[in-house]
C-alpha positions, 0 to 999 in steps of 0.5 A: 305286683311287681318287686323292687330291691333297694339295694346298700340303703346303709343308713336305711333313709330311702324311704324316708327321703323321697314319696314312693306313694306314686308306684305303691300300687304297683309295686313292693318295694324291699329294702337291703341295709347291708352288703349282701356278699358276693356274686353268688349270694347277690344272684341268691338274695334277688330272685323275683325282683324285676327291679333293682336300685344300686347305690353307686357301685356298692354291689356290682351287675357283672355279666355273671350276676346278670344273667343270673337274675332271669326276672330282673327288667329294669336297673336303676343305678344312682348317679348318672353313671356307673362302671360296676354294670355291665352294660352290654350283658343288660343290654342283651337281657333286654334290661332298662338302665336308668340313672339319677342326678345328684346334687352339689360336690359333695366329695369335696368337703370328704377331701378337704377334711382328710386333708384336715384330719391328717394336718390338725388330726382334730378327730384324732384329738376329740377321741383323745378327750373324749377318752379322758385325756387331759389336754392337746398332744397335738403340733399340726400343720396350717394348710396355708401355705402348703402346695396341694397337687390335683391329680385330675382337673374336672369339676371336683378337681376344681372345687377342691382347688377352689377350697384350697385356695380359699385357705391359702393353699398353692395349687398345681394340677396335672392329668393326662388330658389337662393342658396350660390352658385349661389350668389357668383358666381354673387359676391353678398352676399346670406343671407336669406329672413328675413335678405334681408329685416332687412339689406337693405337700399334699395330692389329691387324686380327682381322676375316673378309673379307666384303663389309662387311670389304673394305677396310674400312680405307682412306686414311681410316683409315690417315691418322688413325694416328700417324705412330709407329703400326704396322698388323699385319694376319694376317688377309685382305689385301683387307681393307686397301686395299692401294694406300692402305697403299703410300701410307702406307708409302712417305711413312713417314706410319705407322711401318710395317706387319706383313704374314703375309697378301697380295693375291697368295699368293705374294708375287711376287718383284718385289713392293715390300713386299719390299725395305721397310724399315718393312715386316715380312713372313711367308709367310702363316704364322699357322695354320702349326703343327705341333699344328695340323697333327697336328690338321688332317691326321688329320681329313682321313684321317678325313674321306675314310674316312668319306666311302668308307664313305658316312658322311660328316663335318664336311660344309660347306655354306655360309654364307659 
């Protein structure tokens, strides 16, 4: 019987979510509901395994890891694409790569509630009572009539903005491939990279990591932004300099910072973002939903049946 791991199944809910009864026979599947560490204790903890499921990039496949794991034939990663795996290393090993669909945005509703968070600070405040605190301290701001800047306009980029705009907001988009044209035909405003940031009360990063995105907002970008502006990035931390938004956020010279993704998953719990003030912080939870997940984990059964039926599916095969 073959082995398959799955692996950073956090809220340990893969079972539950789809019907593994169609591989059982041939299959024992493992389930990991916790980081597993790094390279080496990865290559350690997954001996024996001739399948493994990824959570998005929770656990990078790079070329050490990979061939690092002699049994290993097929790699399932949820959603349909994935920049943590090296591909051309799978590829050489002769490893499957299969993804999965998703469903819905569900990153948009993480974005607007940072944004929420740091304008009305109703977490913040539900602590407060909750600690015994007799009443509101509170004097937040109404997202009507604020300017938020999309850094990026693809599909979420554009759920976000719609969003935005249903509570009043005033809309501005700039990326490296966006055009005037493309930007009224989302009905948002397209202004230039400069402009994104001096005019926004709030920017919302919504753009891939790639070569031409890392750190593409820096000391420069950040020290055009109002001091009462805030940045809310749900996307790649690597796409802000990260020492930069330290800067900013220590000499207060932006407002504050909405934080679900990081330079090290997770968080260390030393790390300085912690314990900040202007800071709102989220365990990297915008594509973690429960229609997302009933969507992402019975494609994986499928995706590992078809691929013992030698018929595989949603084949990945680069691109990055």
């Amino acid at each position: 019987m073959l082995r398959a791991a799955i692996l950073d199944d956090y809220q340990n809910c893969a079972l539950k979510l789809a019907d593994w009864s169609s591989i059982s026979k041939d299959v024992e599947v493992k389930i990991f509901t916790a980081p597993i560490g790094d390279d080496d204790a990865v290559i350690k903890a997954l001996q024996g395994f001739a399948i493994v499921n990824m959570m998005r990039e929770r656990t990078p496949f790079n070329r050490k890891v990979i061939e690092g794991l002699p049994e290993l034939k097929l790699l399932i990663t949820t959603g349909a694409r994935n920049a943590s795996i090296d591909l051309k290393a799978c590829a050489e090993r002769g490893i499957t790569v299969c993804g999965t669909g998703g469903f819905g945005s569900p990153t948009t509703g993480i974005a607007v509630g940072l944004m929420l968070e740091l304008t009305r600070r109703i977490g913040w405040e539900n602590a407060r009572m909750k600690a015994g605190e007799a009443w509101q301290v509170t004097l937040g701001q109404d997202l009507e009539g604020l300017t938020l800047g999309v850094l990026g306009l693809g599909k979420l980029g554009q759920r976000v903005a719609g969003v935005a705009k249903a509570l009043g907001m005033k809309v501005i988009a700039w990326s490296q491939n966006l055009t005037p044209e493309k930007a009224k035909e989302a009905g948002v405003e397209y202004v230039n990279k400069e402009d994104l940031f001096a005019k926004s009360d709030i920017v919302s990063i919504h753009v891939v990591l790639s070569d031409r995105t890392r750190g593409i907002v820096g000391a420069k970008e950040l020290g055009l932004m109002k001091k009462t502006a805030y940045l809310v990035n749900t996307a790649r931390a690597p796409i802000v300099d990260g020492k930069a938004l330290m800067a900013a956020l220590q000499s207060k010279s932006i407002a504050g910072a909405g934080l679900d993704v990081f330079e090290v998953e997770p968080l260390p719990l030393d790390h300085p973002l912690r314990k900040m003030d202007n800071v709102v912080i989220t365990p990297h939870l915008g594509y973690v939903s429960e229609q997302n997940y009933r969507k992402m984990y019975p494609d994986i059964v499928e995706d590992i049946r078809a691929w013992l039926d030698g018929k595989p599916v949603r084949v990945v095969t680069g691109g990055y």
